[in-house]
N, C-alpha and C positions, 0 to 999 in steps of 0.2 A: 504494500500500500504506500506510494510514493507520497501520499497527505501525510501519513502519518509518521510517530519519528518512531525510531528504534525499540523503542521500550514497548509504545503501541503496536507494532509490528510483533514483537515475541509475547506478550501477553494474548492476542488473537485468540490461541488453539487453549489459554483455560479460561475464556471467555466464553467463547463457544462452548466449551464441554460443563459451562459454569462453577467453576472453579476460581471465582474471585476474590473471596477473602483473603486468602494470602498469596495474591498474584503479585505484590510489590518484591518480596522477598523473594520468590520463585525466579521473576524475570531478571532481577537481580545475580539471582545464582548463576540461573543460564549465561548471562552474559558475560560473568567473569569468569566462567567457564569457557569460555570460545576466545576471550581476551577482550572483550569489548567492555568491560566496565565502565568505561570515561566517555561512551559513546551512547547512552541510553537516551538523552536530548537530540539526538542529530537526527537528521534527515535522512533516509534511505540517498538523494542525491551528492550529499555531502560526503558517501563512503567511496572507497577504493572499489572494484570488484571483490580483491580476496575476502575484505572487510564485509562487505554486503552477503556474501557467503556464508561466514561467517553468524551475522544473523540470522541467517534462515538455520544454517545446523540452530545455532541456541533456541530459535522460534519450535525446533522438532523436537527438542530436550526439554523443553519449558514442561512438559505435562508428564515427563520421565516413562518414558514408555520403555518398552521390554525390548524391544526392536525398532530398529534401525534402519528406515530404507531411505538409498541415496540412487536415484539414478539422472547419471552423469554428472552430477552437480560441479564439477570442475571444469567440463568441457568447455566453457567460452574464455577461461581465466589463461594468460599468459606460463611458459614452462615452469618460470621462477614462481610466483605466485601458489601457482599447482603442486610443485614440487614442497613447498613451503607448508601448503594446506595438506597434502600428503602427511607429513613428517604429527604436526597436530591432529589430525586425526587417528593417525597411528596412536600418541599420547593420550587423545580424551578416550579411545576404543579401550584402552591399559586400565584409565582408572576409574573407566566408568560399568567395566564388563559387561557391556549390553552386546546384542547381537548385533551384527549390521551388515545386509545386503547390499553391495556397488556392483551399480551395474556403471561401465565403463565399456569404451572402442579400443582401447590402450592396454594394448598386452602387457609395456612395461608399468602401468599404474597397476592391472591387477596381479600383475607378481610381485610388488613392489605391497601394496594392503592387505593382502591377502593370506588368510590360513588353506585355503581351498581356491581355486578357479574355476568355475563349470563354463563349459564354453558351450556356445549354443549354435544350431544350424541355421540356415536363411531357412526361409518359409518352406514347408509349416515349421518354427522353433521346436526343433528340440536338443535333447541334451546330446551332444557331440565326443563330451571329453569330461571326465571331472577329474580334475588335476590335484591333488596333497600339495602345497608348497610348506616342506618343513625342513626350517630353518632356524639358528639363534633368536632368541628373543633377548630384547630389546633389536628392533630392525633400525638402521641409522642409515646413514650415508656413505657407510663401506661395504653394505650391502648392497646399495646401486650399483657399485664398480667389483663386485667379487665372481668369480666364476659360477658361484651356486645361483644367482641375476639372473646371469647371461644363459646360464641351461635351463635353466626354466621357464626366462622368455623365450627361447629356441622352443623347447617342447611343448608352451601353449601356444607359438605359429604353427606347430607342424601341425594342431588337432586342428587347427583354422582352417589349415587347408584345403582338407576333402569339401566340407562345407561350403566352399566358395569356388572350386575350381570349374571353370565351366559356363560359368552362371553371371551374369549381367549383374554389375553392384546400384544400376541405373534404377 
């Protein structure tokens, strides 16, 4: 809601569910949770894209759900940015142990978030591949550049493949 500022924007979903008595502290939590504490007066146009992101994850957490669905939420945000929201998400997934569904185009985003990959077919979807990525935890940034990365994004292109070869992506 571009009228409305920040705080309005993540209180929405316990409004609707009427959950407003302690929607101040809620929204609150949310946001300091995603990093936006200092930004609950501002403007949806006032944010960066990662920032405005950002919002929406805390707008999806405000009501503490059990699950987690994100699909493609990073896709229009620049590498740095993405890569950056990458890294936090990975951290809030840690300490918030909720489940969460990413759905992504980016072989290296979902081996990069991911306990699991299921890759899917073009029409009709279905399940093509479903891939274990198990690896160290804590994932950082020398798991982007480590051999166990790189086989992994290799092996979820190779499941991509059948699923597309042939086939018009128009």
């Amino acid at each position: 809601m571009p009228w409305a500022t920040v705080a309005a924007n993540v209180r929405l979903p316990l409004k609707l569910a009427g959950l407003t008595p302690d929607a101040p502290a809620r929204v609150a939590a949310a946001l300091a949770r995603v990093g936006l504490d200092g930004f609950a007066q501002s403007y949806p146009r006032e944010l960066s894209g990662g920032m405005k992101m950002r919002a929406s994850i805390a707008r999806a957490l405000v009501t503490e759900p059990g699950l987690l669905l994100m699909d493609e939420p990073f896709a229009a945000l620049d590498e740095i940015t993405r890569f950056r929201l990458n890294n936090d998400l990975l951290a809030l997934w840690r300490a918030l142990g909720k489940t969460v569904i990413f759905v992504t185009h980016s072989v290296f985003e979902s081996v990069y978030l991911s306990q699991r990959v299921v890759v899917m077919t073009a029409r009709p979807g279905r399940i093509q591949a479903d891939i274990r990525i198990e690896t160290v935890e804590p994932r950082g940034e020398e798991f982007r550049t480590s051999a166990a990365y790189s086989n992994y994004c290799r092996k979820v292109s190779a499941a991509l493949a059948p699923s597309y070869s042939g086939k018009s992506m128009l």
